[in-house]
C-alpha positions as MATLAB code, in Angstrom:
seq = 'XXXXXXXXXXXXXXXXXXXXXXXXXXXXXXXXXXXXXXXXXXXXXXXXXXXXXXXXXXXXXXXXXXXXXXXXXXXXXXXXXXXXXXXXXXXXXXXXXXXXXXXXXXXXXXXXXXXXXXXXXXXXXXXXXXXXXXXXXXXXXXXXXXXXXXXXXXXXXXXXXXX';
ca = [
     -69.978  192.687  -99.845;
     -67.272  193.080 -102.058;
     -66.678  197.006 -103.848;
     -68.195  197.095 -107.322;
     -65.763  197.385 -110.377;
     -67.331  199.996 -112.122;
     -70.421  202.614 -111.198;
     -72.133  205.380 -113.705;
     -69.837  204.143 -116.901;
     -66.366  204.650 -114.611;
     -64.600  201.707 -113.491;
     -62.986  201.966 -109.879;
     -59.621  202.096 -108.851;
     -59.074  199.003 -105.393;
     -60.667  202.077 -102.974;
     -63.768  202.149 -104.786;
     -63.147  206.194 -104.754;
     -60.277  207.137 -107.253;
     -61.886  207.024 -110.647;
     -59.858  205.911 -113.761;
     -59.668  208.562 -116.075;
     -61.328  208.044 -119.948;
     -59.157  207.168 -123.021;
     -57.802  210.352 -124.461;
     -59.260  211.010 -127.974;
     -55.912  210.157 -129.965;
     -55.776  206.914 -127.865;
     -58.836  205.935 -129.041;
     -58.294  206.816 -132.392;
     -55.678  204.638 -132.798;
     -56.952  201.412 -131.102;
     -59.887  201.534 -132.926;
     -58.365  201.828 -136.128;
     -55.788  198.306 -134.822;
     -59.430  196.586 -134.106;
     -60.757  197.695 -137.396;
     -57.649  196.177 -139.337;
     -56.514  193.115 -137.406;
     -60.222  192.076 -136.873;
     -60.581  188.527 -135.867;
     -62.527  185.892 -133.359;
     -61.326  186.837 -130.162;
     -58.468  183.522 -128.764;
     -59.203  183.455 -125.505;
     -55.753  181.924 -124.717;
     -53.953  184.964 -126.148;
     -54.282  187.992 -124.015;
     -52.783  190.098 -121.060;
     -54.162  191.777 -118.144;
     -56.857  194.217 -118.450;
     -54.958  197.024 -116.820;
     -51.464  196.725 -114.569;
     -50.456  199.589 -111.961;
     -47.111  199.814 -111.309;
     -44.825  201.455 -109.317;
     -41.709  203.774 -110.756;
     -39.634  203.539 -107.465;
     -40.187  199.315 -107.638;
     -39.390  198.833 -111.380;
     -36.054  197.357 -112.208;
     -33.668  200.125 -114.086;
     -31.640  199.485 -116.924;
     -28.578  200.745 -117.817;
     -29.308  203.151 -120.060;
     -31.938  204.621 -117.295;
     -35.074  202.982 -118.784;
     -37.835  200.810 -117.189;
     -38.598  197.072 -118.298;
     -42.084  196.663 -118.225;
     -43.747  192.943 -118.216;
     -46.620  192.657 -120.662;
     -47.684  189.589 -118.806;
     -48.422  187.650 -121.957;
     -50.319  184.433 -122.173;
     -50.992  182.163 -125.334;
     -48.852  184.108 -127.832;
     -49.727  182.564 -131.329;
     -47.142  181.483 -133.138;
     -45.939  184.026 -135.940;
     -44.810  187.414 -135.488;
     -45.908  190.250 -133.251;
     -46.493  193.632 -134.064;
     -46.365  195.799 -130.690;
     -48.058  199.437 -130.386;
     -47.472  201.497 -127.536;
     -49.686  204.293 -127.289;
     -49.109  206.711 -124.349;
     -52.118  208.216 -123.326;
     -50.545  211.425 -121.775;
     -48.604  212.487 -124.600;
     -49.354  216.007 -125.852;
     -48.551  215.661 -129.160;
     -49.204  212.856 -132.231;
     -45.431  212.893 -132.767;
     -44.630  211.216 -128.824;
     -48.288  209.548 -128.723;
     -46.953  205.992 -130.892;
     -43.956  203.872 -130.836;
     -44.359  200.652 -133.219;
     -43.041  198.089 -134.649;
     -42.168  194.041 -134.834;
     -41.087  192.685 -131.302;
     -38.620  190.050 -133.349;
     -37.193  192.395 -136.055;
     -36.585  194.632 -132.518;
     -34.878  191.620 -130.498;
     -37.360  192.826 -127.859;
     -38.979  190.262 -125.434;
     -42.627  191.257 -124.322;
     -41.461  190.285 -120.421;
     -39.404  193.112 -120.175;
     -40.175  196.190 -122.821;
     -37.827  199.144 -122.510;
     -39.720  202.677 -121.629;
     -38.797  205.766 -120.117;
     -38.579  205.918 -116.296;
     -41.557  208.751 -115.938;
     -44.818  207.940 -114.804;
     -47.286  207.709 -117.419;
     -50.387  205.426 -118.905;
     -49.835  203.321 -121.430;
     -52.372  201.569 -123.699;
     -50.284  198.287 -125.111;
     -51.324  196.413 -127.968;
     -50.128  193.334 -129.503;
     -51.127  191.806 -132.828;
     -49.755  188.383 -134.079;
     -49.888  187.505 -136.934;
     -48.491  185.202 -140.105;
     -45.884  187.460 -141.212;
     -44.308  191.152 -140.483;
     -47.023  193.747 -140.253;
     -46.412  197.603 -140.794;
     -46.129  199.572 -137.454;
     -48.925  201.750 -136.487;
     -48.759  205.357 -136.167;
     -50.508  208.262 -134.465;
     -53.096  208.328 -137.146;
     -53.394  204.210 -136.765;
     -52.964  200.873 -137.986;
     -50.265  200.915 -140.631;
     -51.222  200.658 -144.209;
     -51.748  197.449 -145.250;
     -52.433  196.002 -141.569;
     -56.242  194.991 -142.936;
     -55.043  193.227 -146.049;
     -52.388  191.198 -144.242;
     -54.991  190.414 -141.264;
     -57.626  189.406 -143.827;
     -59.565  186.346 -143.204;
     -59.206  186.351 -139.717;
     -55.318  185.586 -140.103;
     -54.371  188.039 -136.985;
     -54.775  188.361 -133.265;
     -55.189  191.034 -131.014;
     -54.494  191.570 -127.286;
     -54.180  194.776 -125.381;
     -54.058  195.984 -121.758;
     -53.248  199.144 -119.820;
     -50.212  199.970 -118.006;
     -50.107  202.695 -115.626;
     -46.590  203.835 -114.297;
     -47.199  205.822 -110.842;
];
């Protein structure tokens, strides 16, 4: 029979041994603060993968030394798209966040720029109707939950883990 997923609240890496470690505190803090604002009915056509391990030495560099990663996005709403990345190593609130509109950033979500180091990323994407304020260390940016009222927003979000 197949290896189970998850056992005793930890869900299992593909040997069934490696355990994946928990959400730091400040990670959590801030994703539950982009669910709390850009609350909505889940669209089941607009997601990406629950979690994506990747390999450093196998990722395409750019120029300028950085890493493209592929969000792997399905079912993007139409609208614009507010993008937090929220690395869950970073020792500090200052380096945990980087923010802001994909479009006003020219950036496409197959191939966003990071830092060739490994690292774990949480990645979340909210659409929505019009520009929404970049989130910060602290969490969704003020006025996210008025824009995102009556169920006007989406939200997606997936792990990536750089190894």
């Amino acid at each position: 029979s197949p290896l189970p997923a998850s056992a005793g609240g930890w869900q299992l890496d593909g040997s069934g041994v490696a355990t994946v470690a928990a959400p730091a505190a400040g990670t959590c803090r801030v994703v539950d603060s982009l669910r709390a604002a850009a609350a909505a009915s889940p669209d089941s056509n607009f997601h990406v993968p629950g979690i994506q391990r990747l390999s450093l030495a196998s990722l395409p560099k750019a120029a300028d030394g950085t890493i493209a990663l592929d969000m792997q996005v399905t079912g993007r709403p139409a609208g614009r798209v507010m993008l937090a990345s929220i690395d869950d190593r970073a020792t500090s609130d200052a380096d945990r966040v980087v923010s802001g509109d994909l479009q006003e950033a020219g950036i496409d979500v197959s191939a966003i720029p990071f830092e060739a180091k490994p690292a774990r990323y949480l990645l979340v994407l909210v659409a929505a109707p019009s520009t929404l304020p970049a989130a910060t260390a602290q969490g969704a940016g003020g006025g996210m939950a008025s824009a995102c009222g009556n169920r006007a927003c989406q939200l997606t979000s997936g792990w990536i883990e750089v190894r």
